[in-house]
C-alpha positions in Angstrom: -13.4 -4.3 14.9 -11.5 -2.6 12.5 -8.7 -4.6 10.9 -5.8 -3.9 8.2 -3.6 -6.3 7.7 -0.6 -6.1 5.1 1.4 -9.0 4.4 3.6 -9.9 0.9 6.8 -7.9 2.3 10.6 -9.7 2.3 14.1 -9.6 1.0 14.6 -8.8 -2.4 17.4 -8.3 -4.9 17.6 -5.0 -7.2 15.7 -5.4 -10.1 13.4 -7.8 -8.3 9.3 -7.9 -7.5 6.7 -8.0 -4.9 3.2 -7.7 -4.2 2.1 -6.9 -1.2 -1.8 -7.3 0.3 -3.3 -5.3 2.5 -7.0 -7.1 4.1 -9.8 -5.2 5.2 -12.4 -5.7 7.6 -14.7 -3.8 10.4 -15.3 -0.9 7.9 -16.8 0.3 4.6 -14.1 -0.7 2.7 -15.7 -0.4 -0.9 -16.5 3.3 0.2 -13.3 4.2 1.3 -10.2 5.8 -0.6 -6.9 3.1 0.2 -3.6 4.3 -0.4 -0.3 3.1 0.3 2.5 4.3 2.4 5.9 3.9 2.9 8.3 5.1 5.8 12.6 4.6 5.0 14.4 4.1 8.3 15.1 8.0 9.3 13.2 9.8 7.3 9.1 10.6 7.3 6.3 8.7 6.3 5.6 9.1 2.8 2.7 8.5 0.3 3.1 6.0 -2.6 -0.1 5.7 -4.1 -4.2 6.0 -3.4 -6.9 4.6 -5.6 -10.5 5.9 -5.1 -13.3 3.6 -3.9 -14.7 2.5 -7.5 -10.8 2.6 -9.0 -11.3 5.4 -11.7 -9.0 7.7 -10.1 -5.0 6.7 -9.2 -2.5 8.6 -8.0 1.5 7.5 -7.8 4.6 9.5 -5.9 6.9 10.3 -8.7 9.1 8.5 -7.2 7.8 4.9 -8.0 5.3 6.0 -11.1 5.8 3.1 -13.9 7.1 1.0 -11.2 4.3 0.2 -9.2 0.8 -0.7 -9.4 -2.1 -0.1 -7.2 -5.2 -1.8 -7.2 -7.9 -3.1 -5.4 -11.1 -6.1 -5.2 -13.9 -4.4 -3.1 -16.0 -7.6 -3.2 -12.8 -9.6 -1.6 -12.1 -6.3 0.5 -8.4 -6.4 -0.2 -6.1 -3.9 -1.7 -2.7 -5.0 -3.5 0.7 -2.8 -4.2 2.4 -4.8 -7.3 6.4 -3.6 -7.5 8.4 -3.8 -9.9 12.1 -3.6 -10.8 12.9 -2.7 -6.9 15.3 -0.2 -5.8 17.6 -0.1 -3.0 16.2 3.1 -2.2 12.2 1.7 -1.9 13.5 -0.1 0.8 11.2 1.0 4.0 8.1 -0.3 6.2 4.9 -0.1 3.9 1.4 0.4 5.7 -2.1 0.5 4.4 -4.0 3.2 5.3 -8.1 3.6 4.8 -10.4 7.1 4.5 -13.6 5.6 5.2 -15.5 8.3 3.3 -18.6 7.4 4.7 -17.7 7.6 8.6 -15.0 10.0 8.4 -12.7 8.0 9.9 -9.1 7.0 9.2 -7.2 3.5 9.7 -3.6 2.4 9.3 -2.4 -1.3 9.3 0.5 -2.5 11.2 3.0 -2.2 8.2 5.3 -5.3 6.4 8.8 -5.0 6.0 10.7 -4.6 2.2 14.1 -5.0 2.1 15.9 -4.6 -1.6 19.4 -5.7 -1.2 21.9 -7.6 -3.0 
């Protein structure tokens, strides 16, 4: 069965920091590209940042570039988001999301609340 399951959200002032985890299991995760989303209240879904299988290739949203960090431990299956200096604005539900690139498929987690508020 596959799983995704994100955890590390919460309350935090501006300026502040969080790391959210995102565990893996039921799939290839070590083949798959894992990327980050985030969706504000309102708006649409929105990428944040992917990092290929072996972690040589990164990509960030403009909007969080120098910010945030994405990386991942394929032996431990488990992807991390490392934020820094927090915005109201990145305020929003984050969900994992895995391309399993060797069956094609697609999974999303169940998402973990940020809140940055003072």
């Amino acid at each position: 069965q596959v799983q995704l399951v994100e955890s590390g959200g919460g309350l935090v002032q501006p300026g502040g920091s969080l790391r959210l985890s995102c565990a893996a299991s039921g799939f290839t995760f070590r083949r798959s590209i894992m990327k980050w989303y985030r969706q504000a209240p309102d708006k649409e879904r929105e990428l944040v940042a992917f990092i290929t299988p072996s972690g040589s290739n990164i990509f960030y949203a403009d909007s969080v570039k120098g910010r945030f960090t994405i990386s991942r431990d394929n032996a431990e299956g488990t992807m991390y988001l490392q934020m820094n200096n927090l915005k109201p604005e990145d305020t929003a539900v984050y969900y994992c999301n895995a391309a399993d690139l060797y069956s094609s498929n697609d999974y999303w987690g169940q998402g973990t609340q940020v809140a940055v508020s003072s």
